[in-house]
C-alpha positions in Angstrom: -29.0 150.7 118.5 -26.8 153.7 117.5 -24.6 153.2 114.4 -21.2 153.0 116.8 -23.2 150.0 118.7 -22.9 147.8 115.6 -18.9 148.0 115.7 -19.0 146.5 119.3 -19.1 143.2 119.8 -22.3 142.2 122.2 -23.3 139.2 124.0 -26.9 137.4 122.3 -29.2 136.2 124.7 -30.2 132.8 123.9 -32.6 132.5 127.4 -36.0 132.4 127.1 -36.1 132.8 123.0 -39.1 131.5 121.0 -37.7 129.6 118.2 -39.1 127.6 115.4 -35.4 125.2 115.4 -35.5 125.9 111.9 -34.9 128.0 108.5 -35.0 127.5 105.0 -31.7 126.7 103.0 -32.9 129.6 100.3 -33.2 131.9 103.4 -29.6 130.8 104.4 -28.2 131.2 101.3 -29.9 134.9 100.7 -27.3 136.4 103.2 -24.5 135.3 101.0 -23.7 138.4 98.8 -21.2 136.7 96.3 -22.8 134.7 93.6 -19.5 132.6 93.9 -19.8 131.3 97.1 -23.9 131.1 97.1 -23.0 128.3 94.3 -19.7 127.3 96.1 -22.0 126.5 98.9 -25.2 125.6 97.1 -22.7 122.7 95.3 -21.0 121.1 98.4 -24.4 120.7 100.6 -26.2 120.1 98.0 -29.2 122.4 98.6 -29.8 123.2 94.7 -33.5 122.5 96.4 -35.8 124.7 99.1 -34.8 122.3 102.0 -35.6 123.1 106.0 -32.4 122.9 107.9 -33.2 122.4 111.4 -30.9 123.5 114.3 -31.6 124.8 117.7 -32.8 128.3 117.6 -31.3 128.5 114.3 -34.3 131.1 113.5 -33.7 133.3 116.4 -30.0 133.5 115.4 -30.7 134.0 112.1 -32.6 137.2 112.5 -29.9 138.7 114.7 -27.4 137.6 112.0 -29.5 139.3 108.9 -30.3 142.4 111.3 -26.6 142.9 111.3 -25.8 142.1 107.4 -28.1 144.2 106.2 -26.6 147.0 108.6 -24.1 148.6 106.0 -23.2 148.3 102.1 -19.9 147.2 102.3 -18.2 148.6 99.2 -14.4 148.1 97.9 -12.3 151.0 96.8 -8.4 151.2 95.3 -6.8 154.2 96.6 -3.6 155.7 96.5 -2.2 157.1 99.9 -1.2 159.9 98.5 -4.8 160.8 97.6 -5.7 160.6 101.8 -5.6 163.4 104.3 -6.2 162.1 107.7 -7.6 164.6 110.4 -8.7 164.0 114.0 -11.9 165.2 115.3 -13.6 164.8 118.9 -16.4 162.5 119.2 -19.0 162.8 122.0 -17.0 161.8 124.6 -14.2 163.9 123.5 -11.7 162.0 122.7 -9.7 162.1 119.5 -11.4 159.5 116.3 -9.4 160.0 112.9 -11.4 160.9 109.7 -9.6 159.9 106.4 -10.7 162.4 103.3 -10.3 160.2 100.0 -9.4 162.7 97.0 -9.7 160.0 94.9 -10.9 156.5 95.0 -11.8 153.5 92.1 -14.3 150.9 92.2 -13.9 147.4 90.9 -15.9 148.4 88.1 -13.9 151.3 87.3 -16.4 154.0 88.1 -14.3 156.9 89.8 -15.2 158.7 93.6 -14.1 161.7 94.8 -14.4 163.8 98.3 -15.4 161.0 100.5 -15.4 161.7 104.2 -14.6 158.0 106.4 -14.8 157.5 110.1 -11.5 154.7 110.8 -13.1 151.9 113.1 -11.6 149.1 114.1 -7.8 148.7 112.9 -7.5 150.9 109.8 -5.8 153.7 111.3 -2.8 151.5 112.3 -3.0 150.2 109.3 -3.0 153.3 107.1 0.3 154.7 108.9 2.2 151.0 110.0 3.7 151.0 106.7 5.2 154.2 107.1 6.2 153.4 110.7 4.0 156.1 112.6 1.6 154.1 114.5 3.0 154.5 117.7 3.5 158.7 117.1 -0.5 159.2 115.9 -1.4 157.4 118.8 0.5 160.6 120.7 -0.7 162.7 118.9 -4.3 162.0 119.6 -6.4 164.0 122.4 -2.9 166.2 122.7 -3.2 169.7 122.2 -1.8 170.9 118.5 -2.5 167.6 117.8 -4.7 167.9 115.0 -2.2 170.6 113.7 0.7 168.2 114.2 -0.9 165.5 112.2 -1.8 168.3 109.4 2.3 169.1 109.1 3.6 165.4 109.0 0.8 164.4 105.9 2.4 167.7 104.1 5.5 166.3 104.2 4.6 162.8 103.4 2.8 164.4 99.7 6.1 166.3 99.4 7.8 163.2 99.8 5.4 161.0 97.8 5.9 163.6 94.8 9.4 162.9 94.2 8.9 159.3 94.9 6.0 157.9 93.1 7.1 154.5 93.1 7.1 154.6 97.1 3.3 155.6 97.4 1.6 152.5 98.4 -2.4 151.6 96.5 -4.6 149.0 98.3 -8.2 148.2 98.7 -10.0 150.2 101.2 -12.8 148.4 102.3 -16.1 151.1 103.1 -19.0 150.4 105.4 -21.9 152.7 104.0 -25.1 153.5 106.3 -27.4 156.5 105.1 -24.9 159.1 104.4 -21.8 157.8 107.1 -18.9 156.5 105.9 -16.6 154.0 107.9 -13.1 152.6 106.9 -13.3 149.1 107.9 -10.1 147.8 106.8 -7.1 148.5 104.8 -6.1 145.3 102.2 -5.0 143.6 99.5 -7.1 142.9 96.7 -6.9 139.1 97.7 -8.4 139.8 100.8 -12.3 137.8 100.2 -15.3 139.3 102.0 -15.8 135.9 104.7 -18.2 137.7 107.0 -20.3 136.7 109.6 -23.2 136.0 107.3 -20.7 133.2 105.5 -19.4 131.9 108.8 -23.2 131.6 110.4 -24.1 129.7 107.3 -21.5 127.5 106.4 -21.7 126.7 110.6 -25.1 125.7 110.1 -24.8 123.6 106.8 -21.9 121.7 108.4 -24.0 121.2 111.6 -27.4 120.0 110.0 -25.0 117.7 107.7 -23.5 115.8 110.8 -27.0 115.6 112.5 -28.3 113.8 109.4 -25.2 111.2 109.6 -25.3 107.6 111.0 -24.2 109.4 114.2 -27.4 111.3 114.7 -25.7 114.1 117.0 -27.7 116.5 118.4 -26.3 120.0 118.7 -26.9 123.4 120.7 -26.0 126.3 120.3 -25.2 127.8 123.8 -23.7 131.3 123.4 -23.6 133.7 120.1 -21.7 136.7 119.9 -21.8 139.5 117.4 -21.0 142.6 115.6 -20.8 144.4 112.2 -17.5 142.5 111.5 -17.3 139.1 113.8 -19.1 136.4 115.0 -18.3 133.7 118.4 -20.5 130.3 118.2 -20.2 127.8 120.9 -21.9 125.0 119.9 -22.0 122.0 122.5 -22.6 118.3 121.5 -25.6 116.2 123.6 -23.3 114.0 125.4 -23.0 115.5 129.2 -20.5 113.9 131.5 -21.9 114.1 135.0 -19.5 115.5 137.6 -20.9 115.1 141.1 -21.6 117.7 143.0 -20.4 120.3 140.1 -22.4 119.7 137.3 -22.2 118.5 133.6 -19.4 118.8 131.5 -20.1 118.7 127.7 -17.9 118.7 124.3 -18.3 122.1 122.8 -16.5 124.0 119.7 -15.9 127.5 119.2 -16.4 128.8 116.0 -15.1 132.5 115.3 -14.4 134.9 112.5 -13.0 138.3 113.2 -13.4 140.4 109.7 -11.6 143.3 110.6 -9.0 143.0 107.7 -5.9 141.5 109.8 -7.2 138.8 111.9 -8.5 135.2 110.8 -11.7 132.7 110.9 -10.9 129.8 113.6 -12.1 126.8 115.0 -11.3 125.6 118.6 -12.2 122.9 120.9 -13.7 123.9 124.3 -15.7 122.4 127.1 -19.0 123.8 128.7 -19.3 123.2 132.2 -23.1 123.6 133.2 -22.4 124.6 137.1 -25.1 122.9 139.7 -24.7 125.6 142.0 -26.1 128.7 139.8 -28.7 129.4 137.8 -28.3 129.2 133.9 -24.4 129.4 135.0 -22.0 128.1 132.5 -17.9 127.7 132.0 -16.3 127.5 128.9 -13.0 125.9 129.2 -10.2 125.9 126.6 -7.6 123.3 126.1 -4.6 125.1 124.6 -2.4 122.3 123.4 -2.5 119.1 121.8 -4.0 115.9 123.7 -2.2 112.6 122.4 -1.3 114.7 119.0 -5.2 115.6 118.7 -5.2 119.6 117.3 -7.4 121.7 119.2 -7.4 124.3 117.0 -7.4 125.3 113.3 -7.2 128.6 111.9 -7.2 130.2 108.2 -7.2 133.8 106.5 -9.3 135.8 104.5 -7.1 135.2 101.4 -8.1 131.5 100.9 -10.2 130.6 97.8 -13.8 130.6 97.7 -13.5 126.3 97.7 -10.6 126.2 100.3 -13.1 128.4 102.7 -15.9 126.1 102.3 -14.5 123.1 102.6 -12.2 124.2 105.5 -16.0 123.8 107.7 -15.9 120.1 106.7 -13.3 119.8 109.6 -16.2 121.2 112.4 -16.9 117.8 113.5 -13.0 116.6 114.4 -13.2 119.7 117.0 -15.8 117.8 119.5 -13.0 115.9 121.4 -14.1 113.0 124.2 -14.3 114.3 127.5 -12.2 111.3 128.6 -9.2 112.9 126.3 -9.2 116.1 128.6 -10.3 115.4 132.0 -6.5 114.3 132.8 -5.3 117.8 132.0 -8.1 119.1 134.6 -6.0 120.8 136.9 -8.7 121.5 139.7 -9.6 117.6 139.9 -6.5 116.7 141.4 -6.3 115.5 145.2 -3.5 118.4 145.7 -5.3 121.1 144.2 -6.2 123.6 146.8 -9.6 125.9 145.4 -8.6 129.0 147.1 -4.8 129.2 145.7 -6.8 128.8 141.9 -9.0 131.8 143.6 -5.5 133.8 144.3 -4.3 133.3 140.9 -6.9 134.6 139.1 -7.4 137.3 141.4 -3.9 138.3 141.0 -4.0 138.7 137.1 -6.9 140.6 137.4 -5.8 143.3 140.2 -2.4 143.6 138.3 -0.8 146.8 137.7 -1.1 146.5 133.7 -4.4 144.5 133.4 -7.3 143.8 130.8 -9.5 144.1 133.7 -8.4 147.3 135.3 -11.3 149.2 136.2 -13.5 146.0 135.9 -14.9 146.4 139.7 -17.4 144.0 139.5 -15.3 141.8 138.2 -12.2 142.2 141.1 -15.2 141.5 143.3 -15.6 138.0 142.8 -12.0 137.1 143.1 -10.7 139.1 146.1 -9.9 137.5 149.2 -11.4 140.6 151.5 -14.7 140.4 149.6 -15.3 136.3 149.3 -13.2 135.3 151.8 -11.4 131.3 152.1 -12.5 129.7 149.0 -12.6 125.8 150.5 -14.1 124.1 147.7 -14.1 123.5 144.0 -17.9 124.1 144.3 -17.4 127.5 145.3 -14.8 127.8 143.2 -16.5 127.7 140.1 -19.7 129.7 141.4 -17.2 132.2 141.2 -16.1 131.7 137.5 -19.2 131.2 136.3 -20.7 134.5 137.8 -17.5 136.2 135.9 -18.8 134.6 132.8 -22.3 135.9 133.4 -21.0 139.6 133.6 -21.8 142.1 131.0 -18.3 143.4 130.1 -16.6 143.9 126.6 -16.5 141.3 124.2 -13.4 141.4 123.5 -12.2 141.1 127.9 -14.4 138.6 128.2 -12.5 136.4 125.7 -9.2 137.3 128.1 -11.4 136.2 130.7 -12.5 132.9 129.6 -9.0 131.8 128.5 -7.0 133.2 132.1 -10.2 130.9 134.4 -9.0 128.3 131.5 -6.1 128.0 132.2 -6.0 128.4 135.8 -8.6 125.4 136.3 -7.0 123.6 133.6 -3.3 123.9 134.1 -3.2 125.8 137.4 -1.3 128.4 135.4 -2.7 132.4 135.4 -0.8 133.5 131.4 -3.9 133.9 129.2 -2.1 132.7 125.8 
């Protein structure tokens, strides 16, 4: 993969792997970079031993998670603002990326830098100007003409500015992705922001897993769809106990397990459903309830600012997330005697079509859904052939995730909002 390809979070096919169903704990443990949390860990599974911890296709997953760990050096710098001049330059497709040169930067340790040359990915340009309320006017500026000369002017006056107001200039952790001699700005933080990356989340996910297998409840576990990049990870992990729905296929309990470590979002758990479709091929649906079933939470979510104990224990609370099928299956929208298949069609074709869509563009996708192209829909059957050949498509992570909760909440609710 190119260097860009790592910042873009891609589907891992799980079809077909070879797998052992197991890894080492010491293995586990080796992606953990702080000390801290390798004993944090180490203490609360109580792996001070070698042990095999065995997990479907836990191996296979495991490479794809130490493939990307070992991508970068991640490396934490204090800098000043009014050390940074920010530039634009055109990329290969010639659109405007911002390049941050850091006079001046300081290690944890002390030891000073100076000159370096960073690419912003992800969210650290809005970052770098929200504070100053400029967001919105950099995103103009970019791919306009002048722009880059534009930008040059309003950074002059903001180190005029900062000179007579020292006590204004903001400091804060830059957090740097190093690979060969490229240097990316991952995030802009705090110095209580904790590095919880997708190497802790895949192993404390794990841990927690093998633990409840090993229980008086003896529950067997897969792991159906992995997601990943650089800086976040999606786990849906299903529970062996299928609910047989005739005609449509098997319903199990699932959880979704995410961390997104791009500096401003959080590590959550959620409770889903995956619907195994009898009418396609390796087709799968997952469902997500989005509120509370007899005051069960569906959900739990926590930052990257927690302790080092309050992180590992919050994966204790994996296991409440498997909720009974018989808890949700009154909410199913698209079981209900008055439900009419082709009206859920329309809905989720209209979201998709709309003027100011997350699919715009997506024409594969518009496909599936549009009356001239599929026709009446007449049955729940069809219905969800449809949705689960949208699931199957190979579109942007980050859509896909829109997608899964607007066919959500359409066959749950019969409601097309994706919130």
């Amino acid at each position: 993969m190119e260097v860009h390809d790592y910042f873009k979070q891609q589907k891992i096919s799980l079809k077909d792997v070879k797998s052992r169903d197991f890894v080492y704990s010491n293995d586990l443990l080796s992606l953990i970079g702080s000390e801290e949390l390798r004993n944090a860990i180490s203490n609360r599974y109580e792996i001070s031993k070698n042990i095999k911890i065995e997990l479907d296709k836990i191996d296979f997953i495991y490479n794809a998670v130490q493939i990307y760990t070992l991508k970068f050096v991640t490396s934490r710098l204090n800098v000043s603002f009014d050390k940074v001049v920010p530039s634009f330059q055109k990329n290969l497709n010639g659109k405007d990326i911002v390049f941050f040169e850091i006079e001046e930067a300081v290690d944890l340790n002390g030891e000073v830098f100076s000159d370096l040359r960073v690419e912003g990915i992800y969210d650290s340009v809005n970052m770098f100007f929200e504070a100053r309320k400029l967001t919105q006017y950099i995103n103009y500026l970019k791919n306009t003409e002048g722009g880059n000369y534009l930008l040059g002017k309003l950074d002059e006056s903001w180190k005029q500015y900062y000179k007579s107001n020292s006590t204004k200039v903001d400091q804060k952790v830059f957090r740097i992705l190093s690979e060969g001699d490229e240097l990316f700005l991952k995030s802009i933080n705090t110095e209580r922001f904790k590095e919880y990356g997708i190497a802790e989340t895949f192993v404390l996910t794990c841990l927690e897993l093998f633990t409840i297998s090993r229980s008086a409840n003896k529950s067997k576990f897969t792991i159906s769809a992995v997601a990943l990049s650089e800086s976040s990870i999606d786990l849906i992990v299903a529970i062996d106990n299928p609910h047989y729905i005739e005609g449509l296929g098997y319903i199990n309990s699932s959880i979704s397990i995410r961390n997104q470590d791009q500096g401003n979002t959080s590590i959550g758990f959620y409770s889903s459903l995956e619907f195994n479709l009898a009418k396609i091929e390796d087709g799968k649906l997952f469902l997500f309830p989005n509120k509370k079933v007899e005051n069960i939470k569906s959900e739990l979510t926590i930052n990257h600012t927690v302790s080092v104990n309050d992180f590992v224990d919050s994966y204790k609370s994996i296991g409440t997330f498997f909720q009974d099928y018989d808890k949700f299956k009154l909410d199913y929208f698209f079981f209900r005697d008055t439900t009419d298949p082709d009206e859920l069609r329309a809905k989720i074709e209209e979201k998709i079509v709309s003027h100011n869509s997350p699919f715009k563009g997506i024409v594969e996708l518009a496909d599936l859904f549009k009356k001239d192209k599929v026709g009446h829909v007449s049955n729940l059957a069809s219905l969800l052939k449809l949705c689960g050949l949208a699931e199957m498509l190979d579109i942007n992570f980050d859509v896909k995730f829109k997608l899964r909760y607007l066919i959500s909440n359409v066959l749950l609710y019969g409601k097309n909002d994706m919130n």
